[in-house]
N, C-alpha and C positions, 0 to 999 in steps of 0.2 A: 436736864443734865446734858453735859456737852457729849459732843459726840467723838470718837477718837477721831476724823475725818479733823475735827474742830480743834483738837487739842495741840499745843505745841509741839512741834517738830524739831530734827538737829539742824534743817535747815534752817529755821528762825533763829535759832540761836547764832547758829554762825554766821548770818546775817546781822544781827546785833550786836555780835561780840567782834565782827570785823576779821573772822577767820574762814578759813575754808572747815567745807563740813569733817574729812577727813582728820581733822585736827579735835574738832568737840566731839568726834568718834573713841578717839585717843583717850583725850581727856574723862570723860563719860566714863569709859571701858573702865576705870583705873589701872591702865596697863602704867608697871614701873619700868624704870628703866630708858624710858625715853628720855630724849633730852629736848627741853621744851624750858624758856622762859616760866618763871613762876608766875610771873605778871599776867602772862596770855592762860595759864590754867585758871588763876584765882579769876581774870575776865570773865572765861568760859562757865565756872561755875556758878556766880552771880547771878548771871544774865540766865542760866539755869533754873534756878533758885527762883530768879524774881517772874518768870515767866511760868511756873510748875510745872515745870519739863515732870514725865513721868516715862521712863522707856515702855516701850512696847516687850511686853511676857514673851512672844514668839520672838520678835525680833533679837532680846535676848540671847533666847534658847539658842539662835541661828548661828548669832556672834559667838558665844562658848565655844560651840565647835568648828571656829575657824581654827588656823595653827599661827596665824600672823605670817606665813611664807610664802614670797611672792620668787616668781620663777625667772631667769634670766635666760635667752635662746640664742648663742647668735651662729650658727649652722656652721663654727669653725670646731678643730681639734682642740683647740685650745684658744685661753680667751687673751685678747689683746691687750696689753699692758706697757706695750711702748708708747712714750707721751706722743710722738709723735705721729701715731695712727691714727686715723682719724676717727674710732669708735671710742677712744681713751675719753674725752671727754663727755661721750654721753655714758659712761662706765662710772664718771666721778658724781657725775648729775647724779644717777641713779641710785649709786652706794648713799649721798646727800638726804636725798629726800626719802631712800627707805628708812636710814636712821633715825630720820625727825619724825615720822609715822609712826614707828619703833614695829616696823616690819621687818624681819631677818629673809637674806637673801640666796636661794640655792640657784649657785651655777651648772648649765648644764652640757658638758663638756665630756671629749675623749671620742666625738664621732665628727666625718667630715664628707664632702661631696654630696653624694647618693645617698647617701647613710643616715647624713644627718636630717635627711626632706622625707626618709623614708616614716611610715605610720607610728609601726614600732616606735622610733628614737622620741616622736615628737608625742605619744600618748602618757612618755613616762611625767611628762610636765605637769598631770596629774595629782601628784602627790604633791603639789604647793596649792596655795586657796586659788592663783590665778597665775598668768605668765606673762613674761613679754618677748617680744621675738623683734628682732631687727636684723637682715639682709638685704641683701639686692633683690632676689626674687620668692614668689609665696610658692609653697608645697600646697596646693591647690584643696586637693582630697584629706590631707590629713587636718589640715587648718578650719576645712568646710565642717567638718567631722564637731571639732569643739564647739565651733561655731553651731553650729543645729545642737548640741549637747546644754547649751547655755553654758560653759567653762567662759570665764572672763579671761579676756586676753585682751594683749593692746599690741600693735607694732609699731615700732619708733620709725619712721616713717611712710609719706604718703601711701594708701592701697586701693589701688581699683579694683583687684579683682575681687572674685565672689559677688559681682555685684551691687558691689560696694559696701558691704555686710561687715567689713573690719574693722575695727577702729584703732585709730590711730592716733599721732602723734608726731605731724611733720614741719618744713621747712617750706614756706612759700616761694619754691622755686621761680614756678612764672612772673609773679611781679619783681624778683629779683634782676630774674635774668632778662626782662623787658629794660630793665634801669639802667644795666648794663651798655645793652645797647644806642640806648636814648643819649648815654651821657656821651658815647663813642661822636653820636651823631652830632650832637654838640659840639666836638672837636674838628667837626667838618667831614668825619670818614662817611662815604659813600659805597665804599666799596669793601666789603666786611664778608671773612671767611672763616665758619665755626667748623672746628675740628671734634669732633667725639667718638665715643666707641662704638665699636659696631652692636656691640650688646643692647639690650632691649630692657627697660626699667622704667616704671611711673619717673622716677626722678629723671631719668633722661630723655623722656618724652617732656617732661613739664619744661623741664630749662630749654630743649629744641623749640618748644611749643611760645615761650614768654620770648626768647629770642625771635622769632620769626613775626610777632606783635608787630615789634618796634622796627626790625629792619626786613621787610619782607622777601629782600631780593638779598640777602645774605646765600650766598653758595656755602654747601653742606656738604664736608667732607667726611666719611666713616672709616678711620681707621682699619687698614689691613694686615694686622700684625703690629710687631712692638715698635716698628723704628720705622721713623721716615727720613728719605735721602736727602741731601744736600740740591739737588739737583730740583727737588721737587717744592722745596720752599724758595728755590729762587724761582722756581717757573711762578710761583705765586706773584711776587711781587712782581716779575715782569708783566702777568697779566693785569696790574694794577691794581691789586691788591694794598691797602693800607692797615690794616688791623687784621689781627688773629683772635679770634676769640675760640676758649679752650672747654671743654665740658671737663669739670672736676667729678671723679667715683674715688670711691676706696681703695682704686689700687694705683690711681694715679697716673696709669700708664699713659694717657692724651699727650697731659699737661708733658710726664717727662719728654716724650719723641717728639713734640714740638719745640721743648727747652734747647735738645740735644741740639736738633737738625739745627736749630740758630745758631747757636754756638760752632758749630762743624761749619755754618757757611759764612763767618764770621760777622752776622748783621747781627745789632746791636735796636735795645729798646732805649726808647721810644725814638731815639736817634730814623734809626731806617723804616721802621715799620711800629704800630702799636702794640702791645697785648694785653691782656684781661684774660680771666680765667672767671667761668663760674660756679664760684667758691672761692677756697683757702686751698694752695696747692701744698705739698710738702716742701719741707724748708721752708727757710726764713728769707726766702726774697720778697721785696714788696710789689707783689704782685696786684695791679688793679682788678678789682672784682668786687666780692659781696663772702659777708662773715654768715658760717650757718651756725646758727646758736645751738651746738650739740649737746654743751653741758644743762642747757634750759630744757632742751627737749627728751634730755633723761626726766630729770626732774617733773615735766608736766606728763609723762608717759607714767609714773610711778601712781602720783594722785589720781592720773585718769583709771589707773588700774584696780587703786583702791575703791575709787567712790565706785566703779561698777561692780566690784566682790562684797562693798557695804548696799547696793543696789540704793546707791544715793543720784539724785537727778544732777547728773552732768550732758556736758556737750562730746558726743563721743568721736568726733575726728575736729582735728582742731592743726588750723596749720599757725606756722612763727613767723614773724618778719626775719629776713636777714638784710642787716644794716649794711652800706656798700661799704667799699674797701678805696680810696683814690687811688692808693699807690704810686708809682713811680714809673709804670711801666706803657704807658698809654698817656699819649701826648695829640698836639695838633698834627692834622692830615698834612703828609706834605702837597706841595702847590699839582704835583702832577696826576693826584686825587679830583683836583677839581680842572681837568683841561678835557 
């Protein structure tokens, strides 16, 4: 007699059936409601069928008393819903693939700063099967907290800390922001000056870290406040400076004080000098750089959230390409680059 060890699993299935496990979760469960191709259910069933899938009695019992609620964190008063924020689109990811899972979604919202890293705010996350959390920085102790509890959780972006204990769901900043570089360099710039915040975050470590790959003698500027002068972006180019490369965050502030100070000292891209941003700045200018796939990275943050609340074998930190950007704004060095 076989042994359950022997016996088929959802991961066969979904291997056969050419679906993720999450999905012959679904299907299996008979949850209604979901909206799912019939084609990919009657698959799943099949391959069910002709394999003598027999669920697991505990495993069962386990699933019942889920509630299908997964939790959404993102340490604001409220959640962001302008398209043009840059979290809107891992907010459209997320609503996407909760609803193909046929997982309902509790926002958790109405606390901010302090408050919201505070223990309290972040235990009430509890009441969903599992959460997700995406910020700039981790509430260290109360994250640690779930984390030793076993609570599944995932943060939509890269995390170091904890000792690397988080799992995630991010954007391959460094090879991005090496490509960046590389391609600068191609254009003949030699002399290349990255602007970012002075704030401190895996994401801003990684893009400083892929930038300095490629151009090692790149001069690093750290923003002191919201605006810089007129006075100071031309001492740049006097110093022979040929490209600006910009660190892209959520608040965008780099990219703006850099936009400004051009515009205030009337040099003009790619004409006078180059720029690149790394990332997608706000607005619609075509700025050279690299696309962060936010709406993907809802989306893979969700599955990754489920298969570890279904305690199915996944990969539990998992970064994205981001595709470059050419733009418009980053052109060939001029000749006094190379004298």
């Amino acid at each position: 007699m076989p042994s359950r060890r022997d016996m088929p699993r959802q991961a066969d299935i979904a291997r056969i059936a050419g679906v993720s496990q999450a999905t012959v979760s679904v299907v299996l469960g008979g949850r209604s409601g979901v909206r799912m191709a019939e084609s990919t259910r009657r698959r799943v069933l099949e391959v069910a069928e002709n394999l003598g899938y027999v669920p697991h009695p505990v495993a069962t019992r386990l699933a019942s008393a889920r509630s299908n609620m997964l939790g959404l964190y993102t340490f604001r008063a409220t959640f962001p819903m302008e398209v043009a924020d840059s979290y809107y689109p891992i907010l459209v990811g997320v609503e996407e693939e909760a609803a193909a899972l046929g997982q309902d979604l509790i926002l958790f919202t109405g606390l901010s700063g302090a408050e919201a890293s505070g223990e309290a705010a972040i235990r009430r996350t509890r009441v969903a099967d599992g959460c997700l959390f995406f910020g700039r920085h981790v509430p260290e102790e109360p994250i640690a907290k779930l984390v030793d509890s076993g609570f599944p959780l995932v943060y939509i972006g890269r995390r170091e800390e904890l000792g690397g204990r988080i799992p995630y769901v991010g954007a391959d900043y460094v090879a991005a922001s090496a490509e960046v570089a590389t391609r600068l360099a191609g254009l003949g710039h030699r002399n290349l000056l990255y602007v970012r915040e002075a704030d401190e975050a895996p994401s801003s470590a990684d893009r400083e870290r892929g930038l300095r790959q490629a151009a090692p003698d790149a001069r690093i500027v750290r923003l002191d406040g919201p605006a810089l002068t007129t006075d100071t972006v031309r001492g740049w180019l006097a110093d022979g400076v040929t490209a600006i490369v910009v660190e892209e965050t959520d608040t965008g502030a780099a990219y703006t004080a850099v936009r400004q100070a051009l515009d205030a000292a009337g040099l003009s891209t790619p004409d006078d000098l180059s720029l690149a941003v790394l990332g997608r700045p706000p607005g619609d200018e075509p700025v050279s750089g690299f696309d962060i796939p936010r709406r993907e990275m809802g989306r893979r943050a969700v599955r990754l959230l489920v298969d570890l609340i279904t305690e199915t074998e996944t990969t539990p930190q998992q970064l994205l390409r981001c595709p470059p950007v050419a733009g418009t704004t980053a052109g060939p060095a001029p000749e006094r680059d190379h004298a």
